[in-house]
PDB file with one MODEL, atoms N, CA, C and O in Angstrom:
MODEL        1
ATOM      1  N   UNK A   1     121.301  47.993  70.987  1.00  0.00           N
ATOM      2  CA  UNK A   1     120.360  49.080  70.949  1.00  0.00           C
ATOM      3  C   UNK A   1     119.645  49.128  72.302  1.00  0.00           C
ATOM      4  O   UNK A   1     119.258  48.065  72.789  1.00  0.00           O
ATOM      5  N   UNK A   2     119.454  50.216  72.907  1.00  0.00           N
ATOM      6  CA  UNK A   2     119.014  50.507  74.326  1.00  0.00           C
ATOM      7  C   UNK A   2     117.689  50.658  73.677  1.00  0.00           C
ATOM      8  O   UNK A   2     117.259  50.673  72.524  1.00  0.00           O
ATOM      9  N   UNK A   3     117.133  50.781  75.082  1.00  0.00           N
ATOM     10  CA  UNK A   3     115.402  50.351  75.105  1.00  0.00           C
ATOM     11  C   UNK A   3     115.129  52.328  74.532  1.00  0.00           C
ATOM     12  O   UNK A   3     114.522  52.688  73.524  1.00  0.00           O
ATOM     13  N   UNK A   4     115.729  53.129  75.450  1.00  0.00           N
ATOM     14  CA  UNK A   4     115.809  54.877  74.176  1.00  0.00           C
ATOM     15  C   UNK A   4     115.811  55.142  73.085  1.00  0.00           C
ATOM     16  O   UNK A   4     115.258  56.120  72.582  1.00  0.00           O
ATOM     17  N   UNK A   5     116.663  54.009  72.342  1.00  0.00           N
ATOM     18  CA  UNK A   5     117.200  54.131  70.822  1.00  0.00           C
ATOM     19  C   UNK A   5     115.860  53.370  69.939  1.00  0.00           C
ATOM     20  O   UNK A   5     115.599  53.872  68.846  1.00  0.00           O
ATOM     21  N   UNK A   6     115.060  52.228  70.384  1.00  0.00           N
ATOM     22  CA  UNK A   6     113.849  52.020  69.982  1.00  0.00           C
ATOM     23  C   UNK A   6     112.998  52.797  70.165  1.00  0.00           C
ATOM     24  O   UNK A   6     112.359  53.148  69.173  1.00  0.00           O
ATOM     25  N   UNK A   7     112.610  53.434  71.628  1.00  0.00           N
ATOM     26  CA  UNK A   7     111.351  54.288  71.512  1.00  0.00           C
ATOM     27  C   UNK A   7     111.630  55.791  70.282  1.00  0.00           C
ATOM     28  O   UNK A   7     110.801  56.286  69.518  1.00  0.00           O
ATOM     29  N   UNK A   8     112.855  56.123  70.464  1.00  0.00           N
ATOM     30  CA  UNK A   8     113.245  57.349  69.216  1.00  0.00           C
ATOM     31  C   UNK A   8     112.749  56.697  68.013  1.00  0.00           C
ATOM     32  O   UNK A   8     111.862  57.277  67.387  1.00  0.00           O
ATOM     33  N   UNK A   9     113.297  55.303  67.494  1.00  0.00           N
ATOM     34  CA  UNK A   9     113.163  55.183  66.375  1.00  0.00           C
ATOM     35  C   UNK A   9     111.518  54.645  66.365  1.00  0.00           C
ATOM     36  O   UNK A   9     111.249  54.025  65.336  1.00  0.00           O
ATOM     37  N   UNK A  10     110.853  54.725  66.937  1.00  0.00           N
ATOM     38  CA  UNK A  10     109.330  54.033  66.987  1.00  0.00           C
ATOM     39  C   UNK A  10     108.680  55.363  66.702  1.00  0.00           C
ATOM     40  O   UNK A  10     107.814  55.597  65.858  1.00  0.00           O
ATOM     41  N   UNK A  11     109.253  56.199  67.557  1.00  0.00           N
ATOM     42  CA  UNK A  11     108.498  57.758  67.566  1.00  0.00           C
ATOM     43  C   UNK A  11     108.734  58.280  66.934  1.00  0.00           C
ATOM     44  O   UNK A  11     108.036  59.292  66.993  1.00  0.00           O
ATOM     45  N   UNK A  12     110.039  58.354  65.429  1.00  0.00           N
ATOM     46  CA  UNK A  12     110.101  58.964  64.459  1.00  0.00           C
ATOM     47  C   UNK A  12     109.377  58.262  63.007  1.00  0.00           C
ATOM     48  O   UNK A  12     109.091  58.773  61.924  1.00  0.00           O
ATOM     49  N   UNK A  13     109.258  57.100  63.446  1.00  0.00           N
ATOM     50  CA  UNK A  13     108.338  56.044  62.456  1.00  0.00           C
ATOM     51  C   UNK A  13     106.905  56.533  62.303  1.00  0.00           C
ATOM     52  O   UNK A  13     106.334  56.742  61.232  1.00  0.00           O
ATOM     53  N   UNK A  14     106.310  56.715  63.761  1.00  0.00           N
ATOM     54  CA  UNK A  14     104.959  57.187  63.373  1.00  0.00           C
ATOM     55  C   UNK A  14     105.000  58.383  63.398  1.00  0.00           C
ATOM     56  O   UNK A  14     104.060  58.840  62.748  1.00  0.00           O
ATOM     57  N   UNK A  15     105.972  59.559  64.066  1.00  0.00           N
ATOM     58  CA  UNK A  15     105.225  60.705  63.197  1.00  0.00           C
ATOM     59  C   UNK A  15     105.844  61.195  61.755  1.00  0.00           C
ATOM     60  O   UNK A  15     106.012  62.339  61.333  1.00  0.00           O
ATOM     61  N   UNK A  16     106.117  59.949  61.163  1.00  0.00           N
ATOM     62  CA  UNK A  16     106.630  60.550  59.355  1.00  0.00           C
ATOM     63  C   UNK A  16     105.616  59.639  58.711  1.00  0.00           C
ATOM     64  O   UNK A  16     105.520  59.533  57.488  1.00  0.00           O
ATOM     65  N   UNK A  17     104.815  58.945  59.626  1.00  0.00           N
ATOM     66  CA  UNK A  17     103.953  58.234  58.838  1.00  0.00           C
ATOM     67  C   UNK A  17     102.488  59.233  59.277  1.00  0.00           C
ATOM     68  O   UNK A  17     101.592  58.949  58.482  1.00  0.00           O
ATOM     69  N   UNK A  18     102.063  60.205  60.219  1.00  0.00           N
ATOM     70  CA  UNK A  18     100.945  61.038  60.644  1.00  0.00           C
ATOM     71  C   UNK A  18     101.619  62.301  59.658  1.00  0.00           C
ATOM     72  O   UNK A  18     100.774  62.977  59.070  1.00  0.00           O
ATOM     73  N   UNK A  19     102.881  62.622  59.461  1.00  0.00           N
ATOM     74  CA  UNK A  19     102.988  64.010  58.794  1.00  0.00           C
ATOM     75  C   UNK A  19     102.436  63.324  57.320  1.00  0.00           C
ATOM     76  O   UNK A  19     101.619  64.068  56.779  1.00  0.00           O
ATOM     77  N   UNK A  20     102.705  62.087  56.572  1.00  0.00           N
ATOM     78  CA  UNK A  20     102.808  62.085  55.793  1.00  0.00           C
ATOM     79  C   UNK A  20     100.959  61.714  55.022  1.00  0.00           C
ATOM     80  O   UNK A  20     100.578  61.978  53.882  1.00  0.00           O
ATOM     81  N   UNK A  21     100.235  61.102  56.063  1.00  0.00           N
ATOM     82  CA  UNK A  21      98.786  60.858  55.892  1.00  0.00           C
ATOM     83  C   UNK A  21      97.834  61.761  56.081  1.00  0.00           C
ATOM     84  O   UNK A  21      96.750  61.658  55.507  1.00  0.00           O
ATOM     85  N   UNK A  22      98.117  62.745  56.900  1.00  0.00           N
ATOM     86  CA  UNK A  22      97.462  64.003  57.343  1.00  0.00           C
ATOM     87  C   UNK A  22      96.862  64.782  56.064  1.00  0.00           C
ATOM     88  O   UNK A  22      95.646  64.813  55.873  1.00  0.00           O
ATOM     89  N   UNK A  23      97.782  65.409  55.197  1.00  0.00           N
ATOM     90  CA  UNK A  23      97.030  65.880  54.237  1.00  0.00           C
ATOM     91  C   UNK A  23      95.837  65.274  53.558  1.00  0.00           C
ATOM     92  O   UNK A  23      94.749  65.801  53.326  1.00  0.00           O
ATOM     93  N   UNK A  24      96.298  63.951  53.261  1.00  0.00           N
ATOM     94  CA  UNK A  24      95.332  63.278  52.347  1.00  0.00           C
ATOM     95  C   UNK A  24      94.164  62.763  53.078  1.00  0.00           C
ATOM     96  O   UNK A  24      93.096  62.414  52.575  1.00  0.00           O
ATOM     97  N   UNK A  25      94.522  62.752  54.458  1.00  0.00           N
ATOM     98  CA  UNK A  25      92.879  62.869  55.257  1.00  0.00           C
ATOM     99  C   UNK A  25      92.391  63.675  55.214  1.00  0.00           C
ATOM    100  O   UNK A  25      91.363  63.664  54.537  1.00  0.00           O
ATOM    101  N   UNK A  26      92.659  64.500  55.672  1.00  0.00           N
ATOM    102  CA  UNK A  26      92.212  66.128  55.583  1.00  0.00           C
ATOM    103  C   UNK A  26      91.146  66.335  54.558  1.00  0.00           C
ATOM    104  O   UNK A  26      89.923  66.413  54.676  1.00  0.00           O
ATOM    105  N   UNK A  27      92.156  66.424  53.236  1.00  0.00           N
ATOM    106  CA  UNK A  27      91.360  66.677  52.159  1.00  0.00           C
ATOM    107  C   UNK A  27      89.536  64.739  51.999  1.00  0.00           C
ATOM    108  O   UNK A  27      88.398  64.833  51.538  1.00  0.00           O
ATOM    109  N   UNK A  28      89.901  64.090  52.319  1.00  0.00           N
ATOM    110  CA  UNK A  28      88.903  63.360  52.103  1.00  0.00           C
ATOM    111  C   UNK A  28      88.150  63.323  53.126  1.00  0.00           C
ATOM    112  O   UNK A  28      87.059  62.806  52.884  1.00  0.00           O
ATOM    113  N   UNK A  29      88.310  63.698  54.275  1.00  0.00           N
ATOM    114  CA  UNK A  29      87.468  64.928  55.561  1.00  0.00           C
ATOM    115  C   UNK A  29      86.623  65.858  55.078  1.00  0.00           C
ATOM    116  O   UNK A  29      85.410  65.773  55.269  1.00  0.00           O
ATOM    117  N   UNK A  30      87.099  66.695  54.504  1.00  0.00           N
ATOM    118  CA  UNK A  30      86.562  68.045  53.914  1.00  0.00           C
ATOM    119  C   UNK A  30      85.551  67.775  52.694  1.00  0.00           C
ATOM    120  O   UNK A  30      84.449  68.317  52.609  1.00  0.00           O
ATOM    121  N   UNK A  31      86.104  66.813  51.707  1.00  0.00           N
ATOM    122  CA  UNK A  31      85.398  66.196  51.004  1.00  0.00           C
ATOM    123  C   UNK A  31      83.987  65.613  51.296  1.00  0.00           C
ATOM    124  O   UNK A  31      82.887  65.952  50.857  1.00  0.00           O
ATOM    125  N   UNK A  32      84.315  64.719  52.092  1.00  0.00           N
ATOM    126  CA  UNK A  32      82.886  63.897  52.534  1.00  0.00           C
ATOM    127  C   UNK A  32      82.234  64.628  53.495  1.00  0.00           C
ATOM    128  O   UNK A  32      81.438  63.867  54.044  1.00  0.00           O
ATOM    129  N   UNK A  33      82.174  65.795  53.997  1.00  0.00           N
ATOM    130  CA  UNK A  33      81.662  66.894  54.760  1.00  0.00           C
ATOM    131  C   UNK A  33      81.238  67.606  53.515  1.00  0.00           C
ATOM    132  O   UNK A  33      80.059  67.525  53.169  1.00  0.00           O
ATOM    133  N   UNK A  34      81.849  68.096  53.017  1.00  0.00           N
ATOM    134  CA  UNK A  34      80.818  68.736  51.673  1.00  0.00           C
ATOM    135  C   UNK A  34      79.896  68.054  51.492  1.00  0.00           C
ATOM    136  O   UNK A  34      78.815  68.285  52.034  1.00  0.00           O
ATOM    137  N   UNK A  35      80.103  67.015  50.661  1.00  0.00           N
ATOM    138  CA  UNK A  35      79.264  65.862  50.107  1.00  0.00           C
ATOM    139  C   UNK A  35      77.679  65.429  51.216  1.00  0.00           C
ATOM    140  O   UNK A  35      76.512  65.041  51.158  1.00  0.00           O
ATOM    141  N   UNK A  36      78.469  65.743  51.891  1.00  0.00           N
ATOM    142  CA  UNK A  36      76.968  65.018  53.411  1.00  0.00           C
ATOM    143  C   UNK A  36      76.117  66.468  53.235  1.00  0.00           C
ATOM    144  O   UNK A  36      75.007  66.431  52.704  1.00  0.00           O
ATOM    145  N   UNK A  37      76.654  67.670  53.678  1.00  0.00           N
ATOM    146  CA  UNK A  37      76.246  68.404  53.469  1.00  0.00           C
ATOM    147  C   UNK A  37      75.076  69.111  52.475  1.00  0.00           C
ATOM    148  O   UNK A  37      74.053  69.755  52.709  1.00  0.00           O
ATOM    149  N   UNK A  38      75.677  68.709  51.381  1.00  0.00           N
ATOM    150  CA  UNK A  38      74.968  68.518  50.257  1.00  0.00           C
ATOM    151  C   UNK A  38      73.942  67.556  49.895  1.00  0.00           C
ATOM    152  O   UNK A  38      73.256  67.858  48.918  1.00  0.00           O
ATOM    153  N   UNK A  39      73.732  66.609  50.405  1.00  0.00           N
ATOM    154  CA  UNK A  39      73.479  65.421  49.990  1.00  0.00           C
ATOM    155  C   UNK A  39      72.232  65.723  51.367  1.00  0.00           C
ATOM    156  O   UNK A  39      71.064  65.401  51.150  1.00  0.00           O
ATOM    157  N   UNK A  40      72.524  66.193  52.392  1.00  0.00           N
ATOM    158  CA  UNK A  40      71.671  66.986  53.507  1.00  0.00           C
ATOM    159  C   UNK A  40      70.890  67.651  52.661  1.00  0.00           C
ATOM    160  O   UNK A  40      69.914  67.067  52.188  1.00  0.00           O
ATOM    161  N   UNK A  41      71.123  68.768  52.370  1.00  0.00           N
ATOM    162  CA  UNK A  41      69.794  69.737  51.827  1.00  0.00           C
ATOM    163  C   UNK A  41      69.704  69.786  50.620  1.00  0.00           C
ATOM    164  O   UNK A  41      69.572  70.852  50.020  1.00  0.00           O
ATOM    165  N   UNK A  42      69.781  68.198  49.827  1.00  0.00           N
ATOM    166  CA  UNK A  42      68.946  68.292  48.581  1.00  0.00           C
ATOM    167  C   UNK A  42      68.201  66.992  48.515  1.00  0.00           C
ATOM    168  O   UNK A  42      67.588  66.554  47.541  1.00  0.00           O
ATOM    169  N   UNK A  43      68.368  66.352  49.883  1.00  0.00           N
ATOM    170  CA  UNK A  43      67.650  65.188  49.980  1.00  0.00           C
ATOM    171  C   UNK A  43      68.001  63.613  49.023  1.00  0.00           C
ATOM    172  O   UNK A  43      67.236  62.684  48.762  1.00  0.00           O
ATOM    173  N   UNK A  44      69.514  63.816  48.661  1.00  0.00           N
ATOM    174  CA  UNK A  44      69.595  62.739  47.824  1.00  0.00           C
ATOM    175  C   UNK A  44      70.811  62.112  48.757  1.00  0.00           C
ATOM    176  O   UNK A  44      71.896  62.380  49.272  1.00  0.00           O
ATOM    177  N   UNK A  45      69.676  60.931  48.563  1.00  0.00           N
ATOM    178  CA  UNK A  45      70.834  59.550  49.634  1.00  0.00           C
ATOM    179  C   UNK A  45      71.205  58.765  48.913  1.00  0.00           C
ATOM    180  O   UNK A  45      70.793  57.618  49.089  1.00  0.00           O
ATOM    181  N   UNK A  46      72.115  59.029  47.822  1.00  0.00           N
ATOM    182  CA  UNK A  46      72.799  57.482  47.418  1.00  0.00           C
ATOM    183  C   UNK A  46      73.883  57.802  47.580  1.00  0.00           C
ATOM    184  O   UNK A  46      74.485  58.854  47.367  1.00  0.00           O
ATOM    185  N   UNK A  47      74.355  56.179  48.261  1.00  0.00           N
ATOM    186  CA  UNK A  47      75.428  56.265  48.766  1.00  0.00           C
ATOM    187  C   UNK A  47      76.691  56.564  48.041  1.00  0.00           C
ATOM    188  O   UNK A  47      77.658  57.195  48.467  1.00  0.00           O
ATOM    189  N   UNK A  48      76.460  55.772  46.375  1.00  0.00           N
ATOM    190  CA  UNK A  48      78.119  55.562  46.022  1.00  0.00           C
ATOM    191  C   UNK A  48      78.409  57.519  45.371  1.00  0.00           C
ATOM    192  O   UNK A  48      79.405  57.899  44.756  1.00  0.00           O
ATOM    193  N   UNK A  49      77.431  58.228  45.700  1.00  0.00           N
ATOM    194  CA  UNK A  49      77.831  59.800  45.598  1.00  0.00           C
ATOM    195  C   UNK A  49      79.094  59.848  46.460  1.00  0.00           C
ATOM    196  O   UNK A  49      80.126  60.115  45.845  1.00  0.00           O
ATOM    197  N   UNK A  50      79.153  59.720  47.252  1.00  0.00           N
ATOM    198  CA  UNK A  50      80.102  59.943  48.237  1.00  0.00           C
ATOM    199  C   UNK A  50      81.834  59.870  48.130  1.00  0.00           C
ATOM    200  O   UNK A  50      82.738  60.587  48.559  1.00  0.00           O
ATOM    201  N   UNK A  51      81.774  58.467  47.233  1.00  0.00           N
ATOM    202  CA  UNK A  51      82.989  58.198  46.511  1.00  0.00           C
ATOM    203  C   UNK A  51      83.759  58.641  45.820  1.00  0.00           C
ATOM    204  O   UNK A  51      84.982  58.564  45.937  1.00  0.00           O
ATOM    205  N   UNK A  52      82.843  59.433  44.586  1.00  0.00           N
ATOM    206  CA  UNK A  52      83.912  59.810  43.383  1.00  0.00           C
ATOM    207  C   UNK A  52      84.632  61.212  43.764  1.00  0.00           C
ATOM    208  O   UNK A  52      85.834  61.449  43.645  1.00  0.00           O
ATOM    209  N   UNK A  53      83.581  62.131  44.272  1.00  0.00           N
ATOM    210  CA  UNK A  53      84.479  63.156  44.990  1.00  0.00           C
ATOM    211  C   UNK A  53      85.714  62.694  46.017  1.00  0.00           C
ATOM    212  O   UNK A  53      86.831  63.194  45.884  1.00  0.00           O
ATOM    213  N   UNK A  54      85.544  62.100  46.636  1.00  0.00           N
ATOM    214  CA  UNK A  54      86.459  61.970  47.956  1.00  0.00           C
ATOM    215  C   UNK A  54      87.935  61.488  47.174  1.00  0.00           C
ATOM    216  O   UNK A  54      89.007  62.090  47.230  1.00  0.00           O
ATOM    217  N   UNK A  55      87.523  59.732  46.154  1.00  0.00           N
ATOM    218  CA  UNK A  55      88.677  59.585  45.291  1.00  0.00           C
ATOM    219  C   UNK A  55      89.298  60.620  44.371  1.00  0.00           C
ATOM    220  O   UNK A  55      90.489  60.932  44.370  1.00  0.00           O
ATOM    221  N   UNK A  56      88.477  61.048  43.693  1.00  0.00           N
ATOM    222  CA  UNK A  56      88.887  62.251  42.702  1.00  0.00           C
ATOM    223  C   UNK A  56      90.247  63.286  43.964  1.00  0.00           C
ATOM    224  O   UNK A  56      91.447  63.561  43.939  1.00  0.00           O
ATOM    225  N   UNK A  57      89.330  63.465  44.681  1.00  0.00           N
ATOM    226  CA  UNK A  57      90.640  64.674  45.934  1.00  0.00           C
ATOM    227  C   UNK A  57      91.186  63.670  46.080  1.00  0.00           C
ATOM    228  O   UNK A  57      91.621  64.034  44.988  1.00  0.00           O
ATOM    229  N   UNK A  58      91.762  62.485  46.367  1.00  0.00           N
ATOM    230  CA  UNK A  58      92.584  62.147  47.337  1.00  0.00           C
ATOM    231  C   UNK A  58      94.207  61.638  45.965  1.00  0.00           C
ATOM    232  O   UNK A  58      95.429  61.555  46.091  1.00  0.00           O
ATOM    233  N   UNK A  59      93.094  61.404  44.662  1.00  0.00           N
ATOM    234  CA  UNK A  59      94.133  61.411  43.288  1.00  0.00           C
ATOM    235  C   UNK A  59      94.498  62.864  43.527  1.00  0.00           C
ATOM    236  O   UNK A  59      95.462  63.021  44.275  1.00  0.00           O
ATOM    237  N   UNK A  60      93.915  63.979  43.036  1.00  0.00           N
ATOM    238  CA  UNK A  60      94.707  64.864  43.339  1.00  0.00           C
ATOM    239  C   UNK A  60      95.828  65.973  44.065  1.00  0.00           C
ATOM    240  O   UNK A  60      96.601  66.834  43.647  1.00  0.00           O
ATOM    241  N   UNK A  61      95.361  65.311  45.647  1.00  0.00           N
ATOM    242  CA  UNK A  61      96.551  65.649  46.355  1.00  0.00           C
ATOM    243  C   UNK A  61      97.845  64.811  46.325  1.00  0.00           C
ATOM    244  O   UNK A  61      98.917  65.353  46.598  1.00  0.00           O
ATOM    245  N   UNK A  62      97.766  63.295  45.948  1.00  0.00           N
ATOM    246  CA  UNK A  62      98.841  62.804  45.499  1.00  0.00           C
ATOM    247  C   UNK A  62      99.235  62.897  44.347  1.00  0.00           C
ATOM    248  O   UNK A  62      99.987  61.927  44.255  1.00  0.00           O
ATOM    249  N   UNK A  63      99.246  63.563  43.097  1.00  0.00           N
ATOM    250  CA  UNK A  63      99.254  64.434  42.279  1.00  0.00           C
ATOM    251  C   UNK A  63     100.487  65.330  42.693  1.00  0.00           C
ATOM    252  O   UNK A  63     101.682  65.322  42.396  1.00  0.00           O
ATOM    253  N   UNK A  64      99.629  66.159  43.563  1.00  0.00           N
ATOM    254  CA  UNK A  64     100.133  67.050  43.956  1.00  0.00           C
ATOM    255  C   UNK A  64     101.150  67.211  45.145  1.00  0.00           C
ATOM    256  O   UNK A  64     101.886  68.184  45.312  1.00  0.00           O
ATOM    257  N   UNK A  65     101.074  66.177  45.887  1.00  0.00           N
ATOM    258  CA  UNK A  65     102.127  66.354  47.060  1.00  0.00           C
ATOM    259  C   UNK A  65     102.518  64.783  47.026  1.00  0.00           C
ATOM    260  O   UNK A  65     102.360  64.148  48.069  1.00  0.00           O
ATOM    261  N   UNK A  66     103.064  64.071  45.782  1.00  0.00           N
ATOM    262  CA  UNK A  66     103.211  63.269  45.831  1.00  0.00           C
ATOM    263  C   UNK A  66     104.865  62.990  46.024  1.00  0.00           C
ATOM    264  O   UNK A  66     105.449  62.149  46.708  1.00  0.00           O
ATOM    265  N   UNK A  67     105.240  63.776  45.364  1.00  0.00           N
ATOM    266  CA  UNK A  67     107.040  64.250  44.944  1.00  0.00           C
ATOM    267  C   UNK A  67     107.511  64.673  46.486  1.00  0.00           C
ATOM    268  O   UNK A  67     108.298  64.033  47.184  1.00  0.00           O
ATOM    269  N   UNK A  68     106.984  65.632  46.763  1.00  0.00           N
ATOM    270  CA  UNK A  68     107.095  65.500  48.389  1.00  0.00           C
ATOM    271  C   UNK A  68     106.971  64.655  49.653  1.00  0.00           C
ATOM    272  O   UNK A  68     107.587  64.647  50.719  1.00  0.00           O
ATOM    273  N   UNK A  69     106.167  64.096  49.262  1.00  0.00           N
ATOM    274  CA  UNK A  69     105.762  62.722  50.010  1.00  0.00           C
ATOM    275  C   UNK A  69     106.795  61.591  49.550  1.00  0.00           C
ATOM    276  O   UNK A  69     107.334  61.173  50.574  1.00  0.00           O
ATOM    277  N   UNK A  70     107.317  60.887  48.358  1.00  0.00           N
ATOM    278  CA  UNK A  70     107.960  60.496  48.526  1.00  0.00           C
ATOM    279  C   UNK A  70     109.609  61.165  48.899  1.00  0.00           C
ATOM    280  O   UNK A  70     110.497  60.478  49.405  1.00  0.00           O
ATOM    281  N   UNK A  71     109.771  62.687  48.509  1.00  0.00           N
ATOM    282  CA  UNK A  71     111.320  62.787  49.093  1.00  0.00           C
ATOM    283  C   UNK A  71     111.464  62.751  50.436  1.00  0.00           C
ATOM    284  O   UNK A  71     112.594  62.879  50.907  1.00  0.00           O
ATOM    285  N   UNK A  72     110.078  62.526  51.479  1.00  0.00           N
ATOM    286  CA  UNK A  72     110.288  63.011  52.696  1.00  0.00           C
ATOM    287  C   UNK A  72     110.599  61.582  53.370  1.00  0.00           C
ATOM    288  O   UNK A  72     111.414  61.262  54.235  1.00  0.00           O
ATOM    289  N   UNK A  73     109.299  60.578  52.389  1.00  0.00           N
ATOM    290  CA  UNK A  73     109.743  58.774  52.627  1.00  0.00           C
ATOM    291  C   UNK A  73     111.362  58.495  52.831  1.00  0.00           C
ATOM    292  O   UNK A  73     111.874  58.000  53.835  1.00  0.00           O
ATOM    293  N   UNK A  74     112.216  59.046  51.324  1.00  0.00           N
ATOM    294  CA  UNK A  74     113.133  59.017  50.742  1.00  0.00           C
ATOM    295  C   UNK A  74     114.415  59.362  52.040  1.00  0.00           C
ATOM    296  O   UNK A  74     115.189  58.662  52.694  1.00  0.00           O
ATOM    297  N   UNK A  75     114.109  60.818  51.950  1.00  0.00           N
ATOM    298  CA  UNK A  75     114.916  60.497  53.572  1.00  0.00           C
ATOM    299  C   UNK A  75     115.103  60.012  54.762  1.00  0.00           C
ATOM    300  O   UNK A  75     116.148  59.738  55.352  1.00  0.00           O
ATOM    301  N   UNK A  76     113.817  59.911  55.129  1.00  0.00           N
ATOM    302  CA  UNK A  76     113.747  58.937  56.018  1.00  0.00           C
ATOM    303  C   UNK A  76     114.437  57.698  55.962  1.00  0.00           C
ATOM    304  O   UNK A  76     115.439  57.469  56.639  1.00  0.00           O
ATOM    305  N   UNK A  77     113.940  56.919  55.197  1.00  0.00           N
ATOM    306  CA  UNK A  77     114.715  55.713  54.676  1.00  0.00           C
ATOM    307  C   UNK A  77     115.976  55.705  55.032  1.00  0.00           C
ATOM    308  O   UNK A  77     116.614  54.995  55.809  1.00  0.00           O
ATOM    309  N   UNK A  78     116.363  56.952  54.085  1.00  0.00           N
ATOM    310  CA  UNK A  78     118.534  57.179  54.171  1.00  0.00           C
ATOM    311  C   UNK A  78     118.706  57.170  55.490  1.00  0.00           C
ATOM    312  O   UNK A  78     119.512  56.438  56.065  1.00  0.00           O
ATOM    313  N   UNK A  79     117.863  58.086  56.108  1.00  0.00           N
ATOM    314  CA  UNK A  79     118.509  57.789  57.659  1.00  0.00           C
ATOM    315  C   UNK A  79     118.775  57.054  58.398  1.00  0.00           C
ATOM    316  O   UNK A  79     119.687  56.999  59.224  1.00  0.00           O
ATOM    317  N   UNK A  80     117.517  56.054  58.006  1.00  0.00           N
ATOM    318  CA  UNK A  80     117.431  54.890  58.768  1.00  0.00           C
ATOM    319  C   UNK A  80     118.392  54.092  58.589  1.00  0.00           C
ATOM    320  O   UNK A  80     118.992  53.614  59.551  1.00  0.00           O
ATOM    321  N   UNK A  81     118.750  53.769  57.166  1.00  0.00           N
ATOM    322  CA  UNK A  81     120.272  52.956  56.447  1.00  0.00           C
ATOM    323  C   UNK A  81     121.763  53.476  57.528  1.00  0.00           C
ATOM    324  O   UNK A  81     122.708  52.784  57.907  1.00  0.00           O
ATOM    325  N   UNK A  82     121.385  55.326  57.847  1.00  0.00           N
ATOM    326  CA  UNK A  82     122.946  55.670  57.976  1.00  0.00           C
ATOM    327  C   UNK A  82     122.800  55.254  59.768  1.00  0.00           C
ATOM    328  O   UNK A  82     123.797  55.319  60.487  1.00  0.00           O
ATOM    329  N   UNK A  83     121.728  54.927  60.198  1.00  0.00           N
ATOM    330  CA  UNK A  83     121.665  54.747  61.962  1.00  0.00           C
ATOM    331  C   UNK A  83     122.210  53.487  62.232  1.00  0.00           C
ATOM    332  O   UNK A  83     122.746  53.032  63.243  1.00  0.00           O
ATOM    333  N   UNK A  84     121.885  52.848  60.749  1.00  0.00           N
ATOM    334  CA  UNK A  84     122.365  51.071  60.929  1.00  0.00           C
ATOM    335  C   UNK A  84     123.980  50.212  62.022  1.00  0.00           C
ATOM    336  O   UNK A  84     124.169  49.280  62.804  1.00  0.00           O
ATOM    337  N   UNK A  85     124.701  51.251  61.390  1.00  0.00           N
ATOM    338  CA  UNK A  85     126.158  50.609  62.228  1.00  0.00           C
ATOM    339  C   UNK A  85     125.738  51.749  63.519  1.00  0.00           C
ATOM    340  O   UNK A  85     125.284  51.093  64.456  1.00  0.00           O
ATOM    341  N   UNK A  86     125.742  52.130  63.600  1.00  0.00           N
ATOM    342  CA  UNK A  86     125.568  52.639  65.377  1.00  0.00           C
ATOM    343  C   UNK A  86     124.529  51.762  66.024  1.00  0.00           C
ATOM    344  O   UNK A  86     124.626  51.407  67.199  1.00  0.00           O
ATOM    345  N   UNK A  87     123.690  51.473  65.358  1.00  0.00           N
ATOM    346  CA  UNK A  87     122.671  50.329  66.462  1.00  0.00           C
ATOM    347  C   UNK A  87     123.549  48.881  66.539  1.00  0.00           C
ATOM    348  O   UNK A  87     123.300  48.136  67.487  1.00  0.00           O
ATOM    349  N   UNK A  88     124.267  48.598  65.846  1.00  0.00           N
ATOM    350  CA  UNK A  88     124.831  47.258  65.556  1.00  0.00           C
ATOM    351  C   UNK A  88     125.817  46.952  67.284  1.00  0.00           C
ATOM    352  O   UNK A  88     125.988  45.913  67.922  1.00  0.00           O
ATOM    353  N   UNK A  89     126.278  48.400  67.544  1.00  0.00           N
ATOM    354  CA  UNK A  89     127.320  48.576  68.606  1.00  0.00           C
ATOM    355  C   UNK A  89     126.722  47.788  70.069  1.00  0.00           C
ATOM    356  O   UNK A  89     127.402  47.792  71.095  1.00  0.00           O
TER     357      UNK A  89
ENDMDL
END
């Protein structure tokens, strides 16, 4: 394996691991920006508020883009299996 054939496979590693975390930051971004927000102009500071929203979204986008998330793992994977005898060379 040439020093090319690692940086490809390094650089397709992390961005299927940024496509695949992105959403579910996002949404617990948006979340805890509400929450502060809120928690801003009604004057209530306790902390463990912060939590159940953010968990609650982050169950539901894996819920929801979970099947996707793993078929996208899923291929990846295969690929990686079918690159195997060409790196061996």
């Amino acid at each position: 394996m040439s020093m090319g054939e690692a940086v490809d496979l390094l650089r397709s590693g992390i961005l299927q691991v940024v496509i695949l975390a992105t959403p579910i930051l996002l949404v617990a971004m948006v979340v805890g920006l509400i929450v502060s927000i809120l928690q801003a102009t009604t004057s209530i500071q306790e902390q463990t508020l912060t939590f159940v929203p953010k968990i609650a979204a982050i169950l539901l986008m894996l819920a929801l883009l979970g099947g996707w998330m793993f078929a996208s793992l899923g291929q990846y994977t295969r690929d990686l299996f079918e690159m195997i005898p060409s790196l061996a060379r």
